[in-house]
C-alpha positions in Angstrom: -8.7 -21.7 -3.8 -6.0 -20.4 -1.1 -6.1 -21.4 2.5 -8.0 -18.4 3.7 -10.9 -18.9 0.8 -11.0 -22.8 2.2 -11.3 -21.3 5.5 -13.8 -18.9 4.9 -16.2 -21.3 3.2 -15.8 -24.1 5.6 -16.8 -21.8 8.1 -19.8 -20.8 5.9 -20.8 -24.2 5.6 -20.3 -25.2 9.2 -22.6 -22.2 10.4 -25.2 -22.7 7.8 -25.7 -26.0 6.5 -28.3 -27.2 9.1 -29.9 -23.7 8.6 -30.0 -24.0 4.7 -31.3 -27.7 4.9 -33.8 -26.7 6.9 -35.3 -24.0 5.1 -35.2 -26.4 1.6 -36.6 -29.3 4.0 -39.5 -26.3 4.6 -40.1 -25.1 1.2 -39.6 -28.8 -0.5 -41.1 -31.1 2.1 -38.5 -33.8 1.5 -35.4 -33.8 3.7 -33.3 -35.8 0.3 -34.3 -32.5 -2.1 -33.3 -30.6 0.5 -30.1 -32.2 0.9 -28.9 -31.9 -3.0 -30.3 -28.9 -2.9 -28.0 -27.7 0.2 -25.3 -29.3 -1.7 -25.8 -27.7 -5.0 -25.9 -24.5 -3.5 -22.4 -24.7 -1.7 -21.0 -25.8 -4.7 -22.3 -22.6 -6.3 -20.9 -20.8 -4.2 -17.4 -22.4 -4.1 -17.2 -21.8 -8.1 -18.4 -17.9 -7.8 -16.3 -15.8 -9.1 -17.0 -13.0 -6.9 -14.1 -13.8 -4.1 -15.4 -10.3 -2.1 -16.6 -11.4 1.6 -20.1 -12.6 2.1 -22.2 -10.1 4.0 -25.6 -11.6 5.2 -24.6 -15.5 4.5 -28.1 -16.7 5.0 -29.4 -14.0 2.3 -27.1 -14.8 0.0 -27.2 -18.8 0.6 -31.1 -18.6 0.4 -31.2 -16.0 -3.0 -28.8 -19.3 -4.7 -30.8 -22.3 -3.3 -34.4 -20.1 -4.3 -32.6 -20.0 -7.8 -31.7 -23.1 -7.7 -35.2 -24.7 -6.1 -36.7 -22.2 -9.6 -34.7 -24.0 -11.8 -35.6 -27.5 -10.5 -39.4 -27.4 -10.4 -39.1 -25.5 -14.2 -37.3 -28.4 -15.1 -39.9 -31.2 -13.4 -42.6 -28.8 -15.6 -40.8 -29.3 -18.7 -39.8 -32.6 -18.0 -43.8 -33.7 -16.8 -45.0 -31.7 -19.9 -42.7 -34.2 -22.5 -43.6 -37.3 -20.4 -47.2 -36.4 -21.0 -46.9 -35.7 -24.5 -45.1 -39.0 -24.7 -48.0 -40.8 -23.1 -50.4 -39.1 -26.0 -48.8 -40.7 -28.8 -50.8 -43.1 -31.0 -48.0 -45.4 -30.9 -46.0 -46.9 -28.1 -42.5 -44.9 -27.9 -39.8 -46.6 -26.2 -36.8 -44.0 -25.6 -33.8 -44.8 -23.6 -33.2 -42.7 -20.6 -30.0 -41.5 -22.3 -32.2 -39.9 -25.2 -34.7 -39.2 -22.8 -32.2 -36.8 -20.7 -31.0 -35.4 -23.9 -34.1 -34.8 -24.6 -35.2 -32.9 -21.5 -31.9 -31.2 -21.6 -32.3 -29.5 -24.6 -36.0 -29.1 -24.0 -34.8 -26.8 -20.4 -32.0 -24.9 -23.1 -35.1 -23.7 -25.5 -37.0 -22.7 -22.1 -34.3 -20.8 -21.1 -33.8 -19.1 -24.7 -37.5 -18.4 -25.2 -37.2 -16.6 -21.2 -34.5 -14.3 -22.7 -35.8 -13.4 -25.3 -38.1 -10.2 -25.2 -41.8 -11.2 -23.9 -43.3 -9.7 -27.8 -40.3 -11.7 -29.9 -41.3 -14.7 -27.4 -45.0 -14.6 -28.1 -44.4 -13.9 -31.8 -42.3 -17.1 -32.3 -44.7 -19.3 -30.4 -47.9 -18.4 -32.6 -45.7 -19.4 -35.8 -43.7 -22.4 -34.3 -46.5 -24.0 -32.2 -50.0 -22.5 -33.6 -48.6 -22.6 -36.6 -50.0 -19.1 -37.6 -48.6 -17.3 -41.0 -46.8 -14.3 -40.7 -49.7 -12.2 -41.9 -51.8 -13.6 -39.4 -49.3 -13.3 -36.7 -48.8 -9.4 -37.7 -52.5 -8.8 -37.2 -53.0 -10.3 -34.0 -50.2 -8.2 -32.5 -51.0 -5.3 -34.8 -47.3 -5.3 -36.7 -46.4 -5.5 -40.0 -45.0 -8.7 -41.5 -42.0 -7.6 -41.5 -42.0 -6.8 -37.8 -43.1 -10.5 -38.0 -40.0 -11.8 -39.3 -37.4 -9.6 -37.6 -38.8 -11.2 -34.2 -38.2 -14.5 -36.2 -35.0 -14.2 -37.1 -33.7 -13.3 -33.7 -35.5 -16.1 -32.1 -34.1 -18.7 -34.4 -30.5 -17.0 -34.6 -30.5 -17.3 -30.5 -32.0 -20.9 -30.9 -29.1 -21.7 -33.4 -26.5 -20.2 -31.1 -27.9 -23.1 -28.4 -28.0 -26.2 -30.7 -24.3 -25.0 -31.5 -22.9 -24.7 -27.9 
């Protein structure tokens, strides 16, 4: 980062910090969340890639922390959502927090796979993986053939390889 890029964003920050915590302390109702949040945000932008000069700075500040404030409560969801499954288990499951994080990790990767893929190849690997439908049963309900079916299936898992790998 050259002098003038140090420049720029410390002037960025100076100007809007209070601004930014402020609107995460009003969306989040917790001036800590807001905080990181703030945080996380800056750092976002000091790693852009885009070096062109920032326009409307609370636009732009506010479009990464929304983004950012997205991904976090997606992640409390999934993270609440395997805590409760947890809790339903017959038997008492005692994970450490560093397979518990893995854990959650991996479970916010597959949430992010299933977003990309296409909302029909989505739905189609979700009645087989977690209804456990057949194929045939899966072509009828969204009035496809079978081998519709499996061409859905096989990009779903070949994305879902492609994030166990990385």
């Amino acid at each position: 980062m050259s002098t003038l890029d140090r420049s720029a964003l410390h002037q960025l920050y100076s100007e809007n910090n209070g601004w930014l915590k402020s609107w995460l302390r009003a969306r989040l109702g917790n001036a800590a969340d807001a905080s990181d949040l703030a945080h996380d945000t800056f750092l976002r932008v000091m790693t852009a890639r885009n070096q062109t000069p920032i326009r409307e700075p609370r636009s732009y500040l506010s479009a990464i922390a929304r983004a950012l404030l997205i991904d976090k409560v997606r992640r409390r969801a999934i993270e609440q959502a395997y805590l409760q499954a947890l809790a339903l288990r017959p038997e008492l499951v005692e994970v450490s927090p560093e397979i518990r994080l893995s854990i959650i990790e991996m479970l916010v990767a597959v949430d992010a796979l299933l977003d990309e893929l296409g909302p029909r190849t989505r739905d189609i690997f979700l009645a087989v993986q977690l209804e456990g439908l057949t194929y045939a049963a899966v072509a009828e309900r969204f009035d496809v053939s079978v081998t519709t079916v499996k061409n859905h299936l096989i990009r779903a898992m070949t994305r879902c390889l492609l994030v166990v790998d990385n």
